[in-house]
LOVEXBA-698955 format. One line per 3 residues: number of its first residue (from 1); their letters; for each residue x, y, z of C-alpha. Coordinates in nm, 3 decimals. Each point is the difference from the previous one (the first is absolute). Example, Ala and Ser with C-alpha at 12.3 -4.5 7.8 and 13.67 -1.06 7.14 Angstrom:
2
1) AS) 1.230 -0.450 0.780; 0.137 0.344 -0.066
This chain:
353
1) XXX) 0.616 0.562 -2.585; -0.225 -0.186 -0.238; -0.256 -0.218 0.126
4) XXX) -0.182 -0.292 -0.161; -0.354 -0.013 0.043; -0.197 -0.312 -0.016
7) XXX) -0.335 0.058 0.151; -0.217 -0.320 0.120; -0.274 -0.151 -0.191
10) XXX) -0.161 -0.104 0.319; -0.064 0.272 0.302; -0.100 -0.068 0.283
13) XXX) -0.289 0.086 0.222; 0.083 0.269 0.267; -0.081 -0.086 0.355
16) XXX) -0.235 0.260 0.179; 0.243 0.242 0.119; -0.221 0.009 0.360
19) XXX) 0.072 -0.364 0.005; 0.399 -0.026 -0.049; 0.249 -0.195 0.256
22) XXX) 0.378 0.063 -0.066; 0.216 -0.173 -0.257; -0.257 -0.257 -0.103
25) XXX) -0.097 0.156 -0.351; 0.198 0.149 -0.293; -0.010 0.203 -0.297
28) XXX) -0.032 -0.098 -0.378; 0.359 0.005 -0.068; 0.359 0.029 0.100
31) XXX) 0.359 0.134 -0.077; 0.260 -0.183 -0.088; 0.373 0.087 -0.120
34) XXX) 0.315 -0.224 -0.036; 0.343 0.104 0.112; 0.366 -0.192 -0.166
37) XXX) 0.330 0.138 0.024; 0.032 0.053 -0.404; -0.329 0.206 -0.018
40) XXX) -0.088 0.168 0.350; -0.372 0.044 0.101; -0.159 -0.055 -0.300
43) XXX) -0.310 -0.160 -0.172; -0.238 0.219 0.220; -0.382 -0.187 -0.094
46) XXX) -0.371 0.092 0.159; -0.171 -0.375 -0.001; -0.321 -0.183 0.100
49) XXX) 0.053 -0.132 0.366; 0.083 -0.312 0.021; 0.252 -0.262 0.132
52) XXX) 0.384 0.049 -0.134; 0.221 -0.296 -0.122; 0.314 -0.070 0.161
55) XXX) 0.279 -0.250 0.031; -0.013 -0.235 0.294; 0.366 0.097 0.040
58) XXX) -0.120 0.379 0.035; 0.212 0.094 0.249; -0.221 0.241 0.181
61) XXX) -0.152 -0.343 0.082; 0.298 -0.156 0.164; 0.217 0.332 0.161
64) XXX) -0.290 0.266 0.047; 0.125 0.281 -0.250; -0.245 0.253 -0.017
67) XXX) -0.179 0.303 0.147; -0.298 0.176 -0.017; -0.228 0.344 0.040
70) XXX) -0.343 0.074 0.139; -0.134 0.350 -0.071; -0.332 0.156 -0.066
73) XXX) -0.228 0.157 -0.265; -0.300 0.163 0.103; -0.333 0.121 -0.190
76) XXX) -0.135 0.341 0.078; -0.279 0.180 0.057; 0.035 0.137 -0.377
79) XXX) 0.047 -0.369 -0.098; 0.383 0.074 -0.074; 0.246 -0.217 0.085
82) XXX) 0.331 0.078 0.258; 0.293 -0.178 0.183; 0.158 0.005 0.334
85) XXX) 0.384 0.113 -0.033; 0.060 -0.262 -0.261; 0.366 0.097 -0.056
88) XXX) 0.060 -0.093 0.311; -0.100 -0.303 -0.052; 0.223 -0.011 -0.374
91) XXX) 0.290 0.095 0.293; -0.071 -0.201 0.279; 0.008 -0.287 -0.316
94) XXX) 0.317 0.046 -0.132; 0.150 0.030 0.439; -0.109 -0.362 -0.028
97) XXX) 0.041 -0.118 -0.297; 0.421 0.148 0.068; -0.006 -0.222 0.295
100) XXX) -0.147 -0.343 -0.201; 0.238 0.074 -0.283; -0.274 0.074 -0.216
103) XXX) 0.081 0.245 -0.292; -0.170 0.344 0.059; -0.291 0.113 -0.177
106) XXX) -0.026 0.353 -0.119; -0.252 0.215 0.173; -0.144 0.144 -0.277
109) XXX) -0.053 -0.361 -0.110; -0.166 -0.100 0.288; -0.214 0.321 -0.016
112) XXX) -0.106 -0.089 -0.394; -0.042 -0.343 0.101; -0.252 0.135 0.270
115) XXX) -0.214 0.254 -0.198; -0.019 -0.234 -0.292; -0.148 -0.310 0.211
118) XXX) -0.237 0.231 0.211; -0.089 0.150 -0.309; -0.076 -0.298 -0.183
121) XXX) -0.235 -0.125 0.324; -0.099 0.353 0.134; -0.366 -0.126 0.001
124) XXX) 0.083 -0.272 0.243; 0.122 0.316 0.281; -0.265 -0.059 0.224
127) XXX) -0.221 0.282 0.143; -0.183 -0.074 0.338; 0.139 0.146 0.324
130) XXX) 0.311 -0.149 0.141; 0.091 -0.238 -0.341; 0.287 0.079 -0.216
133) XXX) 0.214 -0.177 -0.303; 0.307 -0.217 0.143; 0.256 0.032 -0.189
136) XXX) 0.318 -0.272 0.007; 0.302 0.045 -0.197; 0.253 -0.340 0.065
139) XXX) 0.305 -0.097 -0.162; 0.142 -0.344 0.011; 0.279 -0.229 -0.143
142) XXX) -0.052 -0.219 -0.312; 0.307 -0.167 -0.091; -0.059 -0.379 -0.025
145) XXX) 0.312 -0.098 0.241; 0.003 -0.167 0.313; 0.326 0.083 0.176
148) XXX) 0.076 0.343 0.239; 0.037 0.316 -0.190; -0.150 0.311 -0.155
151) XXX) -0.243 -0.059 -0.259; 0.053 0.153 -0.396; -0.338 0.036 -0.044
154) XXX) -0.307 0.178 0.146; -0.380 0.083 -0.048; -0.130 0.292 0.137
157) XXX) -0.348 -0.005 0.044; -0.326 0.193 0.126; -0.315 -0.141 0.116
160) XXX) -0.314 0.192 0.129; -0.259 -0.086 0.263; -0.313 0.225 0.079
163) XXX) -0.042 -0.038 0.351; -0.191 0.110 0.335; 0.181 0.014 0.359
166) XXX) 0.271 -0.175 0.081; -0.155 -0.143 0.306; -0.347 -0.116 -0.012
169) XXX) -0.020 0.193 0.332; 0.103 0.330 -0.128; 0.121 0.275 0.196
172) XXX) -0.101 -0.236 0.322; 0.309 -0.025 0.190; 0.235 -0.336 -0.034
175) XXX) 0.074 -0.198 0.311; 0.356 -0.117 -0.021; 0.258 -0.270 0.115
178) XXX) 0.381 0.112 0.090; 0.187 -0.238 -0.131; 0.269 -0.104 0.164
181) XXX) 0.136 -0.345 -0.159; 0.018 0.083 -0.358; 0.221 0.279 -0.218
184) XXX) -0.157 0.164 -0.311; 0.330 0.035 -0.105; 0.348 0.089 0.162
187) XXX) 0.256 0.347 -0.050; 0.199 -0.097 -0.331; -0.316 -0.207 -0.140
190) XXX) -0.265 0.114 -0.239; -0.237 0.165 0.257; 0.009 0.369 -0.149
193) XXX) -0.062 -0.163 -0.396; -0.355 -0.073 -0.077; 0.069 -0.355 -0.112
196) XXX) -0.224 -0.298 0.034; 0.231 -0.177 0.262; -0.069 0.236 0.241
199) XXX) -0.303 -0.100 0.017; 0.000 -0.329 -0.051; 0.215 -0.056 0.316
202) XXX) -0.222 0.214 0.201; -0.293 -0.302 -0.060; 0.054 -0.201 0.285
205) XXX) -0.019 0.289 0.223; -0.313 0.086 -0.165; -0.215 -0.339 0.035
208) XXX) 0.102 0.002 0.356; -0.094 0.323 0.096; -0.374 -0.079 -0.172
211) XXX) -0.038 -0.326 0.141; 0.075 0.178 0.310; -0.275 0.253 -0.072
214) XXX) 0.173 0.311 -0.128; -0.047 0.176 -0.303; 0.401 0.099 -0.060
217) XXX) 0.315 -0.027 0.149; 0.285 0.242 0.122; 0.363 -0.075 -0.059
220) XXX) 0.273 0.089 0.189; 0.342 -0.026 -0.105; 0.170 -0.371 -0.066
223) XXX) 0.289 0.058 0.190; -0.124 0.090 0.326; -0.386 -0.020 0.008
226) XXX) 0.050 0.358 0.153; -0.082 0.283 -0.297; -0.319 0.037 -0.125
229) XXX) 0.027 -0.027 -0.413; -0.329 -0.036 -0.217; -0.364 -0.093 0.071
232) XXX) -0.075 -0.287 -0.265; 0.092 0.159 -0.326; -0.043 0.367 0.108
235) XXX) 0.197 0.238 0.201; -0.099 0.082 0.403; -0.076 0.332 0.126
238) XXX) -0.035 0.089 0.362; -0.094 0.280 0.181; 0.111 0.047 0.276
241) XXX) -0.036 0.321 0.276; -0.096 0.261 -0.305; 0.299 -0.182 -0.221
244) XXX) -0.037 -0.223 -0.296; 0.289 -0.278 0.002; 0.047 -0.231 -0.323
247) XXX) 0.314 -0.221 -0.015; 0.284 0.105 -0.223; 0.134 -0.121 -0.333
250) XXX) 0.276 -0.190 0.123; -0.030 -0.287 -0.283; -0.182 -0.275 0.141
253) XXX) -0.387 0.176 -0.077; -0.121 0.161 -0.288; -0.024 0.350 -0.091
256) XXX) -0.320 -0.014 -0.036; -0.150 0.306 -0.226; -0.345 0.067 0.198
259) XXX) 0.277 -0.002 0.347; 0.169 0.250 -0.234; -0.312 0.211 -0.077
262) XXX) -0.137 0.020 0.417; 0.343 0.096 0.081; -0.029 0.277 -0.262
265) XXX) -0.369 0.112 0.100; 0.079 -0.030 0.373; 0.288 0.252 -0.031
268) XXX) -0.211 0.221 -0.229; -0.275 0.047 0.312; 0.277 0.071 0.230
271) XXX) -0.014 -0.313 0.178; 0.350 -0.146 0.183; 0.098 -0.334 -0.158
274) XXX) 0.303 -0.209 0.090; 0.174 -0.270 -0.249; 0.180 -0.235 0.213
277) XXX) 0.069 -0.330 0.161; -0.291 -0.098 0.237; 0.008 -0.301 0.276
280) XXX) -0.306 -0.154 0.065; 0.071 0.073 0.375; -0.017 0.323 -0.062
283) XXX) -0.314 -0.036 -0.138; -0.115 -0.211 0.279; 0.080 0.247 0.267
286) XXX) -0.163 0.301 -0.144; -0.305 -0.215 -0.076; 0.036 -0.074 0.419
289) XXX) 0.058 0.386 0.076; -0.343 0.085 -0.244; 0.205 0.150 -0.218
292) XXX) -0.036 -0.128 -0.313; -0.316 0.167 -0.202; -0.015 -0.180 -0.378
295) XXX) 0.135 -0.266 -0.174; -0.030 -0.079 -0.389; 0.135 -0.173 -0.312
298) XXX) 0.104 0.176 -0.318; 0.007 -0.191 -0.358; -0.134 0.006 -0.348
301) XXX) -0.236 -0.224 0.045; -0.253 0.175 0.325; 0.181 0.294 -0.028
304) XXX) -0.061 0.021 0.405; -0.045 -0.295 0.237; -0.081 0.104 0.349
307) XXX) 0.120 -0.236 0.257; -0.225 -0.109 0.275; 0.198 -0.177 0.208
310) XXX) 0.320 -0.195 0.026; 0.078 -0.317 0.165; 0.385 -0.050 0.135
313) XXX) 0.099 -0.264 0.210; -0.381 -0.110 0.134; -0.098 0.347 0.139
316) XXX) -0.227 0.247 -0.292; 0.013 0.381 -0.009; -0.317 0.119 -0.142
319) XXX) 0.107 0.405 -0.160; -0.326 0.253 0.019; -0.206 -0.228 0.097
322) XXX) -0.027 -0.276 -0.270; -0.094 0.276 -0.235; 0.135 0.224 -0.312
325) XXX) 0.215 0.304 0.144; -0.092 0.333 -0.147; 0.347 0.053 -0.168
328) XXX) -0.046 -0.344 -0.137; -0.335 0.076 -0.129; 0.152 0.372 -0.106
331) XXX) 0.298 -0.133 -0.172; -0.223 -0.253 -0.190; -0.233 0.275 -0.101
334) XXX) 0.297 0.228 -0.107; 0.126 -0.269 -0.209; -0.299 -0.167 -0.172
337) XXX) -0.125 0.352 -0.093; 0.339 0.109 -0.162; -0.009 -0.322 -0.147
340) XXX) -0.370 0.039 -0.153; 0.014 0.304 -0.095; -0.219 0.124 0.265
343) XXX) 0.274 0.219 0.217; 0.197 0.216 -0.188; 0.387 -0.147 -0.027
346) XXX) 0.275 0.290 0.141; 0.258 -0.266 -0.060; -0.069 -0.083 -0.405
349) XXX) -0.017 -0.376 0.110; -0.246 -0.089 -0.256; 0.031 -0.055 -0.397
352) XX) -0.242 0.049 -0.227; -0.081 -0.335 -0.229
């Protein structure tokens, strides 16, 4: 694929990489290619960040066509440059962009897309403990039409963000809300598609759990308010009497690619793990029997969340004490040293920039 390289006139200055927050500052420049029926993905350009021009009558504006990525690069201790299982992310793309009716983008597109940019902006892959490059690939409707049906035309870009932990806390463990009133999203819907309506219907259930005190939320299914689906935007892991217990794929939560990768690394030590629907009863009355030993979060983003505590229906249930379980703080260790370079990878998760 040939790219088009226009480089800025005007870089910016890098934040101190001890001093990053998440998602508040961004690279020098940006990806962009354009998609039509007569010429495919073409018109692949590297350009100076900066805002895009689009029709009012855009319709990702108006019917919320589009879906996006979140994936890693990391610098090492040799100052090289890796990635966290980036074709699954070029995979888990094209899962949603199939369900949006958004035309498929080749994988070794996405993948030359991806070197190219990080190459372009390697410098800005930050190097003090715990930060990393955000990377965002999104594609999203252009045709100029306001009336119901699938757009003609697409960009398909990719944005970068060096960036610290996720929550200012870090590894501290969340205290979360059950909630019980609103659905994320419902079986048939667009829960397992990493599309921004997801998660801008999951808003409301957000602001009310923080002005309530609580740092995240956990869903449970829309139908009854019975299974236990996602925490926030990342997947829930429980262990319970020596087991681990995650949810299963059953279409209404994402397959989330660090839920993938625990699953993996837990079976690798030996450890018993069980994918399947999960009531929040259940939960309850292991918590009341002293049975239940960790819970965490898994996502792109923290990686691992550990969960303090959970609030359902007025009463709490504080797991280990308020404080980060060992597996937690194992699997997190695991992870971020594959990821860094500093463990050595058995599972050939990483690529090389």
């Amino acid at each position: 694929m040939e790219i088009k390289i226009t480089k800025t006139e005007a870089p910016k200055e890098q934040v101190d990489p001890t001093k990053l927050s998440f998602g508040t500052e961004f690279t020098d420049h940006m990806f962009v290619m354009d998609y039509n029926p007569e010429e495919g993905w073409h018109n692949a350009q590297i350009l100076p960040y900066g805002p895009i021009e689009l029709s009012p009558a855009a319709m990702v504006f108006h019917y919320a066509q589009e879906t996006f990525e979140g994936l890693k690069a990391y610098r090492l201790a040799d100052g090289s440059i890796q990635f966290f299982r980036p074709y699954e992310n070029a995979r888990r793309l094209n899962r949603s962009n199939e369900r949006m009716c958004i035309p498929a983008i080749d994988e070794e597109v996405f993948m030359e897309a991806l070197r190219a940019l990080v190459e372009v902006d390697k410098d800005w892959v930050p190097d003090a403990e715990g930060t990393s490059l955000y990377i965002r690939p999104f594609v999203f409707a252009t045709d100029p039409y306001v009336g119901v049906r699938v757009s003609n035309s697409y960009k398909f870009m990719i944005i970068l963000s060096p960036v610290g932990a996720y929550y200012a806390t870090g590894l501290q463990p969340t205290h979360m809300y059950v909630e019980d009133q609103y659905a994320r999203t419902v079986r048939g819907g667009t829960g397992e598609a990493k599309c921004g309506g997801n998660y801008a219907s999951s808003l409301a259930a957000q602001e009310k759990a923080g002005k309530l005190g609580y740092q995240q939320i956990l869903w449970l299914d829309s139908l009854e308010h019975k299974y236990i689906e996602e925490v926030g935007t990342s997947n829930a892991f429980f262990k319970i009497d020596g087991k681990f217990i995650t949810p299963s794929l059953s279409g209404t939560i994402l397959p989330g690619i660090t839920r993938k990768s625990v699953l993996e690394l837990l079976r690798h030590w030996g450890e018993t793990v069980e994918e399947r629907q999960i009531t929040i009863d259940e939960i309850v009355e292991a918590y009341k029997n002293g049975l239940v030993e960790e819970v965490f979060a898994t996502g792109t983003a923290a990686v691992i969340s550990p969960i303090g505590s959970l609030t359902y229906e007025g009463e709490d249930m504080v797991f280990n004490n308020g404080e980060i379980g060992s597996y937690s703080q194992k699997i997190y260790d695991t992870l971020f040293g594959i990821q860094t370079g500093k463990i050595e990878d058995p599972f050939e998760w990483t690529v090389k920039l």
